[in-house]
C-alpha positions in Angstrom: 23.5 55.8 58.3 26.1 55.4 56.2 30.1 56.0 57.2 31.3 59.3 55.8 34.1 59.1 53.2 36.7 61.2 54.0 38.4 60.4 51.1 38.1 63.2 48.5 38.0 63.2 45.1 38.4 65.7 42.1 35.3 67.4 42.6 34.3 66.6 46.4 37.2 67.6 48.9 34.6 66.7 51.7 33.5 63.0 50.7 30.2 61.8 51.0 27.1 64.3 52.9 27.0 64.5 56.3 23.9 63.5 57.8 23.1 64.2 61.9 20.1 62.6 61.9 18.2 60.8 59.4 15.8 62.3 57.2 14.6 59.6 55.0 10.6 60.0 54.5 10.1 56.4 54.5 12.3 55.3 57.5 10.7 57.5 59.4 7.4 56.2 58.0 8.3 52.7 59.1 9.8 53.8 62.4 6.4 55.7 63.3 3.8 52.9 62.6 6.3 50.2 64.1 6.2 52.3 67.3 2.1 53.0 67.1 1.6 48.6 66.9 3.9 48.3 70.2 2.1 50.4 72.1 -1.4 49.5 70.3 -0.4 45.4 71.0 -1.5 44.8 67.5 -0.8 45.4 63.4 -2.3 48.4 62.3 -3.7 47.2 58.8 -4.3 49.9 56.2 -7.8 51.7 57.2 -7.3 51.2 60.5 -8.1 54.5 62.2 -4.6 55.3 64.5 -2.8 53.9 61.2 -4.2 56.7 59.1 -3.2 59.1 62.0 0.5 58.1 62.4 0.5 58.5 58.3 -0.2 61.9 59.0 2.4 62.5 61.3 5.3 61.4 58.8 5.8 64.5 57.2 5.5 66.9 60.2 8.2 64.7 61.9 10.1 65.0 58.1 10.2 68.4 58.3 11.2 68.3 62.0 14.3 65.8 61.3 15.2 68.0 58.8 15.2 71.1 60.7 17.2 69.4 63.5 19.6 68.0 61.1 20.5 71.2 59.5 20.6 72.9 63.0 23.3 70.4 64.0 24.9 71.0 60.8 25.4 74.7 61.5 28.0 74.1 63.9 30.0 72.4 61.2 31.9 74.9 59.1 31.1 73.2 56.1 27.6 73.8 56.4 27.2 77.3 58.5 25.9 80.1 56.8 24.9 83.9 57.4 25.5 84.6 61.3 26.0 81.4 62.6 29.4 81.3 60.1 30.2 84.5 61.2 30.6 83.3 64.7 32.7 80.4 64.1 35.1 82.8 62.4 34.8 84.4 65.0 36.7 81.5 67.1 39.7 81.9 64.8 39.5 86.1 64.6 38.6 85.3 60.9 35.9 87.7 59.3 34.1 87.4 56.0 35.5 88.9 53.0 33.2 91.8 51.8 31.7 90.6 48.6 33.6 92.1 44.8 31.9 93.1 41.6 32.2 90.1 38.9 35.0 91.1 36.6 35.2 90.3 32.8 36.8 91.2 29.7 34.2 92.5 26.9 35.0 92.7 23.0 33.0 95.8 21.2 32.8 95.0 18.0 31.6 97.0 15.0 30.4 95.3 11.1 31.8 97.3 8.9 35.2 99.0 10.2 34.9 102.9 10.9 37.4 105.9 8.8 37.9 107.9 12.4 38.8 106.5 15.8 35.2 105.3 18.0 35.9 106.7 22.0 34.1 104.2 24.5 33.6 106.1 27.5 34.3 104.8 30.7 32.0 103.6 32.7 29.7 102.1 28.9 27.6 99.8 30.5 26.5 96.7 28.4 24.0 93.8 29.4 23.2 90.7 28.2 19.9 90.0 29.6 18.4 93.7 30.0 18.6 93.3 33.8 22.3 92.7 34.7 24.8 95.3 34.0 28.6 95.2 33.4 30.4 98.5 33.1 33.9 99.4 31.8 36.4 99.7 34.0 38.6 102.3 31.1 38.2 104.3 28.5 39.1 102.6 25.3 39.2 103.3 21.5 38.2 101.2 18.8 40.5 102.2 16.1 39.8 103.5 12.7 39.3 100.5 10.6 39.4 97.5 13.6 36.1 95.6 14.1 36.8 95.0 18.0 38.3 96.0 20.9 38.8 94.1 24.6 37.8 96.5 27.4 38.1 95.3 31.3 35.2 95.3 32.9 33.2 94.9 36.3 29.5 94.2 37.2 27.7 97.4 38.6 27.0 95.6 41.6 28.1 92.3 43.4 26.4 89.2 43.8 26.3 86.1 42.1 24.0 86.4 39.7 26.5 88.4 37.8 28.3 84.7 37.1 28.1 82.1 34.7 28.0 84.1 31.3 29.3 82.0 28.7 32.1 83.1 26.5 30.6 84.5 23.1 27.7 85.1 25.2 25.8 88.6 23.3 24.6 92.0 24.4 23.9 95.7 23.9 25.7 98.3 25.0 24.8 101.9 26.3 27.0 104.9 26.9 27.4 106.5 30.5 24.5 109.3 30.9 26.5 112.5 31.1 26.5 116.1 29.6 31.2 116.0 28.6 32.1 114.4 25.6 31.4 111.2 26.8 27.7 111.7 26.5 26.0 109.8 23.6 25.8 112.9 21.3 29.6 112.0 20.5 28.5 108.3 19.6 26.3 109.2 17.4 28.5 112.0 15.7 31.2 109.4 15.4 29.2 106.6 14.1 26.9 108.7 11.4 28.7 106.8 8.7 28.0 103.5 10.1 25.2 101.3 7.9 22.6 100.5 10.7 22.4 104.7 11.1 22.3 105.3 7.5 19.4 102.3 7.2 17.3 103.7 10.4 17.6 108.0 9.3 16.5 109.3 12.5 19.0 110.4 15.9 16.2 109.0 17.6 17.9 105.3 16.8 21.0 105.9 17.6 23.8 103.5 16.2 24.9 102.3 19.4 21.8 101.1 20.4 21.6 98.7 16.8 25.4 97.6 15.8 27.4 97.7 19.1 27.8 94.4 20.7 30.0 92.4 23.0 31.5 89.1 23.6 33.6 87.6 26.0 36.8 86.6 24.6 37.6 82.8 24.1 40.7 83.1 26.0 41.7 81.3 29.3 41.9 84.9 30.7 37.9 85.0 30.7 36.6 84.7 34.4 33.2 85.8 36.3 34.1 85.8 40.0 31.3 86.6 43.4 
């Protein structure tokens, strides 16, 4: 087993993995037949019966190694996890930080620029994937004759699959569900002059659904946090 480096580097503040036990497939494989000739008083050539039977011990006593190693591993704080980290925190009166909603900037963005102010309600959602959701955190206006604005916002729930979007990254957006003037009736009265509405002639396609789209800003302020 090799000597753990507690020297860190820039991406490894921890140094090499620590190992407990070893878990290697094949020094456990040699370590099991080695053990079967001693106490058979003779090689074990391939074929032989109690050869084929320690073989099929190797994994079973794989999967046990492993399951001891990351049992001693738990009482490492590096490597707790769910209760088991909980309880060490406990040691110092420490408790886990409740989990936050990802938080982004989106830019709505429009082709052709609008003659009247655009209103984006809060709480818009948008989603780049048509399974994870990001909703604004504001209300904000796109003004008459901008193609974008940047509006803050936050995942709908937490968790980390909200993370990793890359900047640029695409999506459609839809409007809160609601009967004020937030409600999509007031999109599509404000956007009736917009091209894609023109081109598709029925409020059954409204314009939000075909020319709004977001992206996150190219700016060092961009960040998708658990």
């Amino acid at each position: 087993m090799k000597e753990v480096n507690s020297v860190s580097d820039a991406t490894n503040t921890y140094g090499e993995d620590i190992k407990l036990t070893t878990t290697d497939a094949s020094t456990l494989y040699k370590t099991i037949i080695t053990e079967l000739e001693k106490g058979a008083g003779e090689p074990l050539y391939p074929g032989d019966e109690r050869r084929i039977f320690g073989e099929a011990l190797v994994p079973v006593f794989v999967a046990l190694y492993n399951s001891l190693n990351d049992v001693g591993r738990q009482t490492l704080l590096r490597y707790a996890r769910g209760e088991v980290l909980d309880a060490i925190g406990e040691r110092q009166d420490v408790k886990r930080l409740e989990g936050t909603p990802a938080k982004t900037t989106m830019r709505f963005s429009v082709s052709t620029p609008q003659e009247k102010n655009i209103i984006i309600p809060k709480w818009t959602k948008v989603t780049p994937d048509s399974e994870n959701y990001f909703a604004t955190d504001e209300i904000a206006v796109l003004q008459a004759g901008a193609y974008s604005v940047e509006v803050p916002t936050s995942a709908v729930s937490n968790g980390t699959k909200f993370n990793g979007y890359a900047a640029g990254t695409r999506a459609v957006s839809r409007p809160p569900r609601a009967s004020t003037s937030s409600s999509p009736a007031r999109w599509r009265a404000a956007s009736r002059s917009c091209p894609c509405w023109k081109a598709a002639g029925s409020p059954t396609l409204p314009c939000w659904r075909r020319c709004w789209t977001w992206s996150t800003p190219r700016t060092s302020g961009h960040s998708l946090t658990k």
